[in-house]
C-alpha positions in Angstrom: -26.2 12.8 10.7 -28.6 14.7 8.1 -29.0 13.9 4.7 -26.5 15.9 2.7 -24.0 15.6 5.4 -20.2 14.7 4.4 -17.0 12.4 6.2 -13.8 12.8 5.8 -11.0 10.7 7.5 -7.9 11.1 6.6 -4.7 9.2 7.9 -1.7 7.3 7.6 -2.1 3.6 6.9 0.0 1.3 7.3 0.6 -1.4 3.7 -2.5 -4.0 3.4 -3.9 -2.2 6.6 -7.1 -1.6 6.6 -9.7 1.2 8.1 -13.5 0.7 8.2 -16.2 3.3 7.6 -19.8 2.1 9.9 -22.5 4.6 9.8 -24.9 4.5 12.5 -28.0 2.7 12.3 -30.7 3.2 9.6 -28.0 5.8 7.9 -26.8 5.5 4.5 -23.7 6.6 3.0 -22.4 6.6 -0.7 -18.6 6.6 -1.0 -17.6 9.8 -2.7 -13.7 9.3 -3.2 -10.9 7.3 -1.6 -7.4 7.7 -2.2 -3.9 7.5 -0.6 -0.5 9.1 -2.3 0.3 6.1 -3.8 -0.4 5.5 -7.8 -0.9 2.3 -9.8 -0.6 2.2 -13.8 0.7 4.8 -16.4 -1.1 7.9 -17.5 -4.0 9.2 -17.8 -5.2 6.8 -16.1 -3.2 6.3 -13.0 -5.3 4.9 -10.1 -5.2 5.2 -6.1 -3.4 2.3 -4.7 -6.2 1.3 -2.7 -9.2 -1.3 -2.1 -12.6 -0.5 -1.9 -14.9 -3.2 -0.4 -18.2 -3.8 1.4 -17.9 -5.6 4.6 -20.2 -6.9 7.5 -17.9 -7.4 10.4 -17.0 -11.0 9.0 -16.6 -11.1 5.5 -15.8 -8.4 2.6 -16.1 -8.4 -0.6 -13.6 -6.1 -3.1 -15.5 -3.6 -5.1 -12.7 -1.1 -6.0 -9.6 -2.9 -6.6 -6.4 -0.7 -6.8 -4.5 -2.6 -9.3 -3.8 -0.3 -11.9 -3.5 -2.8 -14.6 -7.0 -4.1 -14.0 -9.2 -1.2 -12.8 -7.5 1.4 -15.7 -10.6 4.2 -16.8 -13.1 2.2 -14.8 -12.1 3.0 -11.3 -15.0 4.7 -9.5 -17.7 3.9 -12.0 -20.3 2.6 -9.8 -21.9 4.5 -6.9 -21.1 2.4 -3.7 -24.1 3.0 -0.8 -23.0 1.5 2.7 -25.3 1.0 5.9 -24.4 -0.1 9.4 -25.0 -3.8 8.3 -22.6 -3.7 5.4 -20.1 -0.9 5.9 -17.3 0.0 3.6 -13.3 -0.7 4.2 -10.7 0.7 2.9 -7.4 -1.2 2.2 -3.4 0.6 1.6 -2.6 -1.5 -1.3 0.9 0.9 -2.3 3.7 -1.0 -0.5 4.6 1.3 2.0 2.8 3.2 4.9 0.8 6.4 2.9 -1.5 8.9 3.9 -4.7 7.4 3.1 -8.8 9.5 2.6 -11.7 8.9 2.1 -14.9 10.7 1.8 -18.8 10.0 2.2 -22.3 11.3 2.0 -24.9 10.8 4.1 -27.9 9.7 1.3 -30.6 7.9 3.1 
């Protein structure tokens, strides 16, 4: 993939499933958006009911957490970069199966 190019996956996801995004070696990717048709907290500031996290095929590590109560007008605030070391998941944090997307960049 070229520098500029864009992912999308979209699917359904089962509750606390989980999907992983890997780019291929010595690409990197920055997280655009994720999101699923589930909502946490009261407006405005409803959030995705979904986990963001960086993971290396052992461990991960949240950095999005869809819990509206805790994440409320912060959600998204940092710009997440993934390689092929430390790839992003995506966790269905709603309860019940949802249709679940999200969307990169190639960046490096």
């Amino acid at each position: 993939m070229a520098r500029g190019d864009i992912f999308v996956h979209m699917g359904s996801l089962a509750n606390n499933a989980t999907v992983d995004r890997q780019p291929a070696g010595g690409v990197e990717e920055m997280a655009l958006d994720i999101a699923n048709a589930l909502n946490e907290g009261t407006s405005p500031n409803k959030i995705t009911s979904v986990d963001l996290q960086r993971y290396d095929g052992a461990a991960a590590s949240l950095l999005e957490d869809g819990n509206g109560a805790d994440t409320q007008g912060t959600w998204f605030a940092v710009k997440h970069v993934f390689d092929n070391t430390y790839y992003m998941r995506v966790s269905n944090r709603g309860g019940s199966t949802s249709e679940t997307t999200h969307t990169t960049i190639v960046v490096g």
